[in-house]
C-alpha positions as CSV (number, residue, x, y, z in Angstrom):
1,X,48.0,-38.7,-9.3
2,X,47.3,-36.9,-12.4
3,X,45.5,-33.4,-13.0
4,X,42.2,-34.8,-14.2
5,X,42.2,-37.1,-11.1
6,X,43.0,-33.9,-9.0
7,X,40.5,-31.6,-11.1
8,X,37.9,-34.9,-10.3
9,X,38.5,-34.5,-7.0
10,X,38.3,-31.0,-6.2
11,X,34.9,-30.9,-8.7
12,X,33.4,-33.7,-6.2
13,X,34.3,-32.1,-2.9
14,X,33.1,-28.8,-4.3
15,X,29.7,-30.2,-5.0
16,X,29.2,-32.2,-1.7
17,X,30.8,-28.8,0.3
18,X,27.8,-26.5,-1.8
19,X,25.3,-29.1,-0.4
20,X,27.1,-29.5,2.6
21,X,26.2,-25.2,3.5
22,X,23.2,-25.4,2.0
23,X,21.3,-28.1,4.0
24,X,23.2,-28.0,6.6
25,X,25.2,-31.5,6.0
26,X,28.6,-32.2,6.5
27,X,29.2,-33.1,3.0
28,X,30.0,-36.9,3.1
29,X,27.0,-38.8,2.8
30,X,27.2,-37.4,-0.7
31,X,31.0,-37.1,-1.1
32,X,30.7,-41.3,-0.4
33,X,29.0,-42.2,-3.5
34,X,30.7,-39.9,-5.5
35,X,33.9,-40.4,-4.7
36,X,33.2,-44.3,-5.5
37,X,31.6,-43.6,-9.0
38,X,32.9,-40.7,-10.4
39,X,36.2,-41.1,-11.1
40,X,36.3,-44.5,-13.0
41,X,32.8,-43.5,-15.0
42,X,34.8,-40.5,-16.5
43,X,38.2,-42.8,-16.8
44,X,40.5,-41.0,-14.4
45,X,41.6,-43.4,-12.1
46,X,39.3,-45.4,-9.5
47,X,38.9,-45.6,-5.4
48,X,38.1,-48.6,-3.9
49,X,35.5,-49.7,-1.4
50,X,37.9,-49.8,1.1
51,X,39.5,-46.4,0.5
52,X,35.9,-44.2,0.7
53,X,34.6,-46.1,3.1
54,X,37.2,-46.1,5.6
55,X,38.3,-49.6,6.3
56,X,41.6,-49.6,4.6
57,X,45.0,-49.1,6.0
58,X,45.8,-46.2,3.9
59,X,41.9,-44.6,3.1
60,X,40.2,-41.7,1.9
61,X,37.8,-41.8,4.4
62,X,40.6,-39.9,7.0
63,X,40.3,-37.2,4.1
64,X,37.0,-36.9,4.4
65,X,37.1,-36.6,8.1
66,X,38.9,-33.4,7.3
67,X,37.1,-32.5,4.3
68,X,34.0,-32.1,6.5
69,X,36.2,-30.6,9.2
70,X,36.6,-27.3,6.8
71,X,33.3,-27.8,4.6
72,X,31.7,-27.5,8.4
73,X,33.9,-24.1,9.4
74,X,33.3,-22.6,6.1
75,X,29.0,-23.0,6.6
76,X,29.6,-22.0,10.5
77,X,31.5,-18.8,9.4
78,X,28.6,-18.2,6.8
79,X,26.2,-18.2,9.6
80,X,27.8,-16.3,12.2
81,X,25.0,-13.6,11.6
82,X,22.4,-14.9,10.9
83,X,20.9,-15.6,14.6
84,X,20.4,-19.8,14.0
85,X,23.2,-20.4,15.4
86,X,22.0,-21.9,19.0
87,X,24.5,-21.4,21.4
88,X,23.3,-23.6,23.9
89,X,22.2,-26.9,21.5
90,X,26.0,-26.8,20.5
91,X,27.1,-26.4,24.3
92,X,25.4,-29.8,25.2
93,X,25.5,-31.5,21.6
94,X,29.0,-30.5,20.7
95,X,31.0,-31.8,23.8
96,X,29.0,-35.2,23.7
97,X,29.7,-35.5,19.9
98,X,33.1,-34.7,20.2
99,X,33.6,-37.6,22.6
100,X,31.6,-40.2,20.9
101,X,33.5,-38.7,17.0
102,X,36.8,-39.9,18.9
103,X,36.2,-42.8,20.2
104,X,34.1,-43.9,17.0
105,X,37.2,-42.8,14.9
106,X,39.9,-44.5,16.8
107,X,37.9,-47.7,16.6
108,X,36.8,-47.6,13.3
109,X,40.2,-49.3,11.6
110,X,39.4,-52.4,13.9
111,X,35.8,-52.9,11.5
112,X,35.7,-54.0,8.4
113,X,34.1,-52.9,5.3
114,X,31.1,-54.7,5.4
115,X,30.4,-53.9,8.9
116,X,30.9,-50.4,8.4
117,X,28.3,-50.2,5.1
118,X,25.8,-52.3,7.3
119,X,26.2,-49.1,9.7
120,X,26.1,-46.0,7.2
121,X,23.0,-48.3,5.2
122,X,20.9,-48.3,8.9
123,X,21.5,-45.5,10.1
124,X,20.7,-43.7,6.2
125,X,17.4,-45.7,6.1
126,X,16.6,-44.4,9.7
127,X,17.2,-40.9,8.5
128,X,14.9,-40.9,5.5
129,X,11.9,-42.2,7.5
130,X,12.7,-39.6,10.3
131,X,12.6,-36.9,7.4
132,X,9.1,-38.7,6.2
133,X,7.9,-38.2,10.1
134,X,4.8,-35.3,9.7
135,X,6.4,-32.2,11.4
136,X,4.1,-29.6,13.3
137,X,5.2,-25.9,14.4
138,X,8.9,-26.4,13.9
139,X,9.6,-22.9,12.9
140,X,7.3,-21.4,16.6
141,X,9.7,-20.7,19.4
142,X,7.9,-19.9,22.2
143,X,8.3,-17.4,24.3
144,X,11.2,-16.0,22.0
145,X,13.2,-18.9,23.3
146,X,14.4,-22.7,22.1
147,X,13.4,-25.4,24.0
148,X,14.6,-28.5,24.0
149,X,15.5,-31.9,26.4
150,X,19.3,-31.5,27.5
151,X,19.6,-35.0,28.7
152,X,18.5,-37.0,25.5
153,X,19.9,-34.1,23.3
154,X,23.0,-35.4,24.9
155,X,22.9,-39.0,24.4
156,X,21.4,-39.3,21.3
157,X,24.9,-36.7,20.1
158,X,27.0,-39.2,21.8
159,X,25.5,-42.2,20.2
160,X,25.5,-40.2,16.8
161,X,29.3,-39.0,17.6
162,X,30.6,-42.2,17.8
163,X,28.4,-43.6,14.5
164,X,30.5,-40.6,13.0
165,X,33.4,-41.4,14.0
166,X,33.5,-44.8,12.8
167,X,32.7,-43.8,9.2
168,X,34.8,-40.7,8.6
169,X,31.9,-38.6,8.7
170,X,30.3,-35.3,10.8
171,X,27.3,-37.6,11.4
172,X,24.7,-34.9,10.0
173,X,22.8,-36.6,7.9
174,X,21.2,-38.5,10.8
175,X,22.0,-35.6,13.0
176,X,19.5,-33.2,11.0
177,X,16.3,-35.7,11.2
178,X,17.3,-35.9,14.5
179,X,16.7,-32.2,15.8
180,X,14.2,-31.9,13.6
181,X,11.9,-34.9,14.9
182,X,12.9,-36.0,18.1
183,X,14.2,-32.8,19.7
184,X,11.6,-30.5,17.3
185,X,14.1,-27.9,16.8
186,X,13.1,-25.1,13.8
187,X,14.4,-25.6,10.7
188,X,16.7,-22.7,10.0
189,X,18.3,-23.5,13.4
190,X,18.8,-27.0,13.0
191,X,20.2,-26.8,9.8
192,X,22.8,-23.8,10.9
193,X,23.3,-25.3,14.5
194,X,24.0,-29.1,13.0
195,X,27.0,-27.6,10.8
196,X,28.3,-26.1,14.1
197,X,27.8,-29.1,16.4
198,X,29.3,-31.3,13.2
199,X,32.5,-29.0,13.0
200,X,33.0,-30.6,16.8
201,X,32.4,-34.0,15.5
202,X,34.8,-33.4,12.8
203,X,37.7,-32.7,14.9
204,X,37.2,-36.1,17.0
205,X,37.3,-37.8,13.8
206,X,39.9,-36.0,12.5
207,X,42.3,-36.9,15.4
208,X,41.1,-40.6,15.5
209,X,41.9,-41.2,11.6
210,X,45.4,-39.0,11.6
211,X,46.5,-40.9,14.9
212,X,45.2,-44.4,13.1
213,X,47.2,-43.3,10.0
214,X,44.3,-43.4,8.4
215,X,44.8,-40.3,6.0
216,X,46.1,-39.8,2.0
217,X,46.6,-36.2,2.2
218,X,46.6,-35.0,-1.2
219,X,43.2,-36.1,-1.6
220,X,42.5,-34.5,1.6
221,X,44.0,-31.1,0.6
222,X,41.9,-30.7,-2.5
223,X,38.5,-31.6,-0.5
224,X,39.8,-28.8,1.9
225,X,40.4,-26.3,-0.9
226,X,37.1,-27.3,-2.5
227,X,35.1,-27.3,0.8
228,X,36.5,-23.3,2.1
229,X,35.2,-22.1,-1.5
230,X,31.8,-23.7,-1.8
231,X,30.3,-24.5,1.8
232,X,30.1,-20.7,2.7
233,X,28.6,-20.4,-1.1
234,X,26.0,-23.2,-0.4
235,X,25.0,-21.5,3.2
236,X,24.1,-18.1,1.5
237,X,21.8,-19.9,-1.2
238,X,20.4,-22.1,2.1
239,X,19.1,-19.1,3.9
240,X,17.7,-17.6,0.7
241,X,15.4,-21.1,0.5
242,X,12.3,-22.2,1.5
243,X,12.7,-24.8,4.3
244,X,10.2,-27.1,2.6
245,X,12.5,-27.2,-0.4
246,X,15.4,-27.4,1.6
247,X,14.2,-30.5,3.9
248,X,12.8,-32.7,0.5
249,X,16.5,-32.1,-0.9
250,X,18.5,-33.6,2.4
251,X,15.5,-36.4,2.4
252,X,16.0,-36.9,-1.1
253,X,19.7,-37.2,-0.5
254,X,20.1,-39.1,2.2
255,X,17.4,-41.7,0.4
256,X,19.7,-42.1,-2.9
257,X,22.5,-42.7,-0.5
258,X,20.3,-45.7,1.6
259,X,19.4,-47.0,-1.7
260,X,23.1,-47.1,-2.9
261,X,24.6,-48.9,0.3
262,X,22.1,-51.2,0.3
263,X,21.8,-52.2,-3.5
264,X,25.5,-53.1,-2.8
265,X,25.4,-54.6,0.3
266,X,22.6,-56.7,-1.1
């Protein structure tokens, strides 16, 4: 692995970690098509299907697992202050992400490649219609407090948990449109609560694709180093936003992703 490869590398998780902060992401919905694009368009090497997507026996997607895992901490830490994070949304979506991350992880080196980008492709044209959904009072909390259904809060983290799990990822990018349309949870807090309850869902992935052997972890350490400098970064310029602005960049995201995983799959 040479230096521009590593340089590459650390430019791509640094970008997808700045996002990741700033909208509240775990970083590797865009960290996917980069990683598959970049490096052989500016001639430093190449990664193959396989090796970003997570079916391989020897894959980058185990590095991303981890790469979210920090780009996560590093947004949590910047928003320890700020009064978005919601203690009890992570209580009852964290524990049930954390089970469905492991169990999604452990199984995913069973799928194969195909089946896996018919999974991220659904679930990322789900997503941009949810973001699409009008939204109405999402930044009123009445009575000074969030409310919210406990009970399908909880499945729908333990069907998204194991969805994560499967690809490698913290599972926000359908994890966002989900608190913000189904459950109607403000802005500000979804986007500050979903890094936290992702963080969870990165460990159970983390766990599943290290006990798979499903980790290069050079790769993996420079996505770390990248993601501890710019998530926090990205969650300061996040809070500055407009939530508007904010939710048309994850839609807009998460819609070049779709587009991507189906123009191949197609």
């Amino acid at each position: 692995m040479d230096l521009t490869f590593i340089i590459t590398l650390f430019l791509i998780g640094f970008m997808g970690s700045f996002i990741s902060g700033m909208v509240g992401i775990g970083g590797s919905v865009i960290n996917y098509p980069m990683l598959l694009y970049i490096p052989p368009l500016v001639g430093v090497g190449a990664l193959t299907a396989h090796q970003v997507s997570g079916a391989g026996a020897i894959q980058v997607s185990g590095a991303g697992a981890i790469q979210v895992f920090f780009a996560t901490l590093g947004g949590v830490w910047a928003y320890r202050k700020s009064g978005f994070l919601n203690k009890s949304l992570i209580l009852y979506m964290g524990s049930n992400i954390l089970i469905g991350s492991m169990l999604g992880s452990y199984s995913s080196h069973y799928m194969s490649e195909q089946r896996l980008n018919v999974v991220y492709g659904v679930l990322a044209l789900i997503a941009v219609m949810m973001m699409f959904i009008p939204k109405k009072n999402l930044d009123c909390i009445k009575d000074g407090k969030l409310q919210f259904n406990k009970g399908l809060a909880s499945i729908l983290s333990l069907l998204i948990g194991a969805v994560a799990g499967i690809l490698g990822a913290g599972g926000a990018f359908i994890l966002v449109p989900v608190m913000l349309v189904v459950l109607k949870i403000p802005t500000r807090i979804t986007i500050a609560t979903s890094l936290a309850v992702t963080f969870i869902s990165s460990i159970g992935s983390t766990v599943g694709k290290l006990v798979t052997h499903q980790v290069l972890f050079i790769p993996a350490l420079i996505l770390v180093a990248a993601s501890l400098i710019a998530s926090p970064i990205g969650a300061k310029v996040g809070r500055k936003m407009n939530t508007k602005v904010l939710q048309w960049i994850l839609a807009g995201l998460i819609l070049a992703t779709a587009i991507k995983i189906w123009w191949g799959l197609l």
